[in-house]
C-alpha positions in Angstrom: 8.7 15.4 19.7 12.0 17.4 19.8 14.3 15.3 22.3 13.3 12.1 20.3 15.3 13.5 17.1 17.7 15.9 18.4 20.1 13.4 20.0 22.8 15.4 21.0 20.6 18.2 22.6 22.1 20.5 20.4 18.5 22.4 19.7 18.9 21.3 15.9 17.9 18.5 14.0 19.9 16.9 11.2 17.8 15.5 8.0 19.4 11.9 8.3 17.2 11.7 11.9 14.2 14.1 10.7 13.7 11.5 7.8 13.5 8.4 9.9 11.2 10.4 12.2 8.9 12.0 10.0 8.6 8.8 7.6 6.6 7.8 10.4 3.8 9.8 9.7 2.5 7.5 6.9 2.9 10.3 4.6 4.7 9.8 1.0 8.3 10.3 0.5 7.2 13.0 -1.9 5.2 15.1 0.6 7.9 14.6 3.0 10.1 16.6 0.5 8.3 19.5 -0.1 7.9 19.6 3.6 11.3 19.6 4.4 12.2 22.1 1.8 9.4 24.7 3.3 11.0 24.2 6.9 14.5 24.2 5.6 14.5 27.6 4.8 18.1 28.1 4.6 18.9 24.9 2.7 21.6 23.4 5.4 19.5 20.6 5.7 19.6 21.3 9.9 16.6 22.0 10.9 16.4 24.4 14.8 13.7 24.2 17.0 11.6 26.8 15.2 12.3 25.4 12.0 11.1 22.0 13.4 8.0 22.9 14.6 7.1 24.0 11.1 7.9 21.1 9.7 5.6 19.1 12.6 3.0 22.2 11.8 3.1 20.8 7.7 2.6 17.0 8.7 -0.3 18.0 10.4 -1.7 19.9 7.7 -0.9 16.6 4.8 -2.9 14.5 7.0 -5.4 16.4 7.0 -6.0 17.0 3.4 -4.4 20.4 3.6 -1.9 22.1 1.1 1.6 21.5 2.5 2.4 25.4 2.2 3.1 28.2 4.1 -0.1 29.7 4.0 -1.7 26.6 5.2 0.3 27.1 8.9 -1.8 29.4 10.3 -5.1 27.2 9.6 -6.8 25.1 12.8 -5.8 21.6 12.9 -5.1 18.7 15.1 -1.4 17.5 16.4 0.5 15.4 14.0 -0.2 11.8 14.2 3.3 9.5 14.0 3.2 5.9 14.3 5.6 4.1 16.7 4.6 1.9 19.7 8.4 2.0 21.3 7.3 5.6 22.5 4.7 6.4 24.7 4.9 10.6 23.6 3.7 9.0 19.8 0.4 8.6 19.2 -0.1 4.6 17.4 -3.1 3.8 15.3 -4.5 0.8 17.3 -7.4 3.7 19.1 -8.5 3.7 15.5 -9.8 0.2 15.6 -13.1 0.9 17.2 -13.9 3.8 14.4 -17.3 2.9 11.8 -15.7 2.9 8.5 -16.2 5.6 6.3 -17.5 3.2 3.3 -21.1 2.7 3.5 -22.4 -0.3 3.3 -24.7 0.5 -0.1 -21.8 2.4 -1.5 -19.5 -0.8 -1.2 -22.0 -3.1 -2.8 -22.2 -1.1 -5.9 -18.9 -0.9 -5.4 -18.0 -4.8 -5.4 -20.0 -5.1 -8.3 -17.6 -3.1 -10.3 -15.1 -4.8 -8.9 -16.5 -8.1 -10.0 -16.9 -6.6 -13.1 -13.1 -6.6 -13.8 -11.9 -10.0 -13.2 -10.5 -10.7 -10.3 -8.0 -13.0 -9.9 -7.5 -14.8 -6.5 -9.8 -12.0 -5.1 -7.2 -9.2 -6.5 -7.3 -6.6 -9.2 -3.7 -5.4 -10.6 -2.9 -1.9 -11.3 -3.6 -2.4 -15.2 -7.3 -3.1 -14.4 -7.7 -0.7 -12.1 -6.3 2.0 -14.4 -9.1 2.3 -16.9 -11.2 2.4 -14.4 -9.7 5.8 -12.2 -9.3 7.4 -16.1 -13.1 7.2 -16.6 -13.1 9.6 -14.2 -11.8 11.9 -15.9 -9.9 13.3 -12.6 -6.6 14.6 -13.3 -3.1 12.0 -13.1 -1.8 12.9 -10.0 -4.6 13.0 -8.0 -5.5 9.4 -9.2 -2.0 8.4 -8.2 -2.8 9.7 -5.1 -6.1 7.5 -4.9 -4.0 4.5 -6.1 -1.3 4.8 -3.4 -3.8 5.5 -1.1 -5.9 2.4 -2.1 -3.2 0.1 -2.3 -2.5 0.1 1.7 -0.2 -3.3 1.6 1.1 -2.0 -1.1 1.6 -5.0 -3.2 0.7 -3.3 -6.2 -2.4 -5.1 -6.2 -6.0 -3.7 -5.1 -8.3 -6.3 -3.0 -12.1 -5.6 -2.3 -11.9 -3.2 0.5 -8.9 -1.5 -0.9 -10.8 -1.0 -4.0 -14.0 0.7 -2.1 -11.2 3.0 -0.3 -10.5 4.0 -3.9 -13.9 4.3 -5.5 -14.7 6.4 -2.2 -11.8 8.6 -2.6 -12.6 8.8 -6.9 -16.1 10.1 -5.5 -15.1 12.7 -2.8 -12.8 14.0 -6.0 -15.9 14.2 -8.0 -17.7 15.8 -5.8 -14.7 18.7 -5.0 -13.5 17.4 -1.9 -9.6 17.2 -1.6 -8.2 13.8 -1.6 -5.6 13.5 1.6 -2.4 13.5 1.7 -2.9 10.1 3.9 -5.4 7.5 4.5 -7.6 9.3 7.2 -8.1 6.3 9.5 -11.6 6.5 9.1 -11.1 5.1 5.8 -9.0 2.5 6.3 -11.0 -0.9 6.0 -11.5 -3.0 9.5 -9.4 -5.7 7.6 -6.8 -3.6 7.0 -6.7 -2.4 10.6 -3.9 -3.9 12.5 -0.2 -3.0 12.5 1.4 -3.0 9.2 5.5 -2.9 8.6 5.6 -0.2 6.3 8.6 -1.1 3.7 10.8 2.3 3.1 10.0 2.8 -0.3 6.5 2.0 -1.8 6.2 1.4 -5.6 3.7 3.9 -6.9 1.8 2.8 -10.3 0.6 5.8 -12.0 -2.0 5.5 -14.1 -0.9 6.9 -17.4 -2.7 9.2 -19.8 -2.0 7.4 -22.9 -4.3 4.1 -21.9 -6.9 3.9 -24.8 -10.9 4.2 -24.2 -11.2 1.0 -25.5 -9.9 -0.8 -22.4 -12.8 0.6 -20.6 -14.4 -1.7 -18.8 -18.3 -2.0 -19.4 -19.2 -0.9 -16.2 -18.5 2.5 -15.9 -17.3 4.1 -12.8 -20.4 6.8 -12.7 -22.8 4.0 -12.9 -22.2 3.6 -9.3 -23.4 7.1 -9.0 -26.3 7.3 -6.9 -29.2 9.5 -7.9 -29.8 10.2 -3.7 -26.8 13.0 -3.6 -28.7 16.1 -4.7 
C-alpha cells in the first residue's frame, strides 16, 4: 500500500494523500480521525512507514467490528479491504457479489412487515420514521447512528426495504451483545445494493435524537419481530 501514497519516495506519508487513501476504506470520516490521531503519534500530521502500518493495522480492525485502539493491534485479523479498481494491489468489492446475504429470508419478512407498517412512500421510509423505530430499542444514540449510517448505503437520507432489514439486522445483533461494525460487512450488504457505488465525500449522518417522544411509536414494535426460536 506504501508506494501508492508516498509519492515522492520519501518513506513518509502526508495526511492530504493518507486521507484520499484511506477514505477508501468505506469507513466514516469520524473513524478515520481517531485513526489517524492513534498513528500520528507525534501530531505532525506525517505519517513514516511504521506509523503507516499502524494506521493500515486500525482500518483492519474498524472493519471488522473491532475498537480502533491500541490495544486492539495485536488481535488476529484480516488485511485491510480498500476499494479502487484503477489498482490491481487493492482489493474491490465485486468478489462479494456471489456471497448469501446475511438477512434471512424469515427474518426479512417480519421485517418488511414493519416496514409496511410505517408508511412508505414511493417504497422509501425517511429518517423521521425510522427514528422511533431504532429508539424502541432502547440501544444507546450512537450506536443507532451507527445502524442508520450503516443502513442508509446510498445514502440519500432515505431507508428502502433491504436497507431497512440491514438495519433491523444490525438493531438485533446490538440486542443480542454483538458489536455493530465499523462498516457494512459485505455479507450484509443486500444483492440490490451490490454493484459499484460513487461514494460522495461527505455523507449526511441523521441521528436519531433522544428527545423524540413515545408517542410517535409506531404500533408495531420493533421486538415484535423477535422470534421466540433464539434461546
Amino acid at each position: 500500500f506504501l508506494p501508492q501514497v508516498d509519492s515522492t519516495n520519501a518513506g513518509r506519508v502526508l495526511a492530504s494523500d493518507a486521507a484520499v487513501f484511506l477514505k477508501k476504506s468505506g469507513l466514516t470520516d469520524l473513524v478515520l480521525g481517531k485513526i489517524w490521531d492513534l498513528a500520528d503519534t507525534d501530531g505532525k500530521g506525517i505519517l513514516n512507514k511504521q506509523e503507516f502500518f499502524v494506521a493500515l493495522r486500525l482500518v483492519a480492525c474498524a472493519q471488522n467490528g473491532l475498537d480502533v485502539s491500541l490495544s486492539s493491534l495485536n488481535l488476529p485479523v484480516p488485511p485491510p479491504r480498500f476499494t479502487d479498481t484503477s489498482s490491481p494491489l487493492l482489493l474491490s468489492g465485486t468478489a462479494s457479489s456471489d456471497l448469501p446475504w446475511a438477512v434471512k429470508l424469515e427474518d426479512k419478512v417480519k421485517y418488511d412487515a414493519i416496514f409496511d407498517s410505517l408508511n412508505p412512500v414511493n417504497g422509501l421510509l425517511s429518517g423521521d420514521k425510522v427514528k422511533p423505530v431504532l429508539l424502541n430499542s432502547k440501544l444507546p444514540v450512537d450506536i443507532l447512528g451507527r445502524v442508520w449510517e450503516l443502513s442508509d448505503i446510498d445514502h440519500d437520507g432515505m431507508l428502502d426495504r433491504d436497507e431497512f432489514a440491514v438495519a433491523m439486522f444490525l438493531v438485533y445483533c446490538a440486542l443480542e451483545k454483538e458489536p455493530v461494525p465499523m462498516s457494512l460487512p459485505a455479507a450484509l450488504v443486500p444483492p440490490s445494493k451490490r454493484k459499484p457505488l460513487s461514494v460522495p465525500g461527505a455523507m449526511p449522518l441523521i441521528p436519531p435524537s433522544t428527545k423524540e417522544s413515545h408517542q410517535s411509536l409506531p404500533p408495531v414494535g420493533i421486538l415484535a419481530a423477535k422470534t421466540p426460536l433464539t434461546q
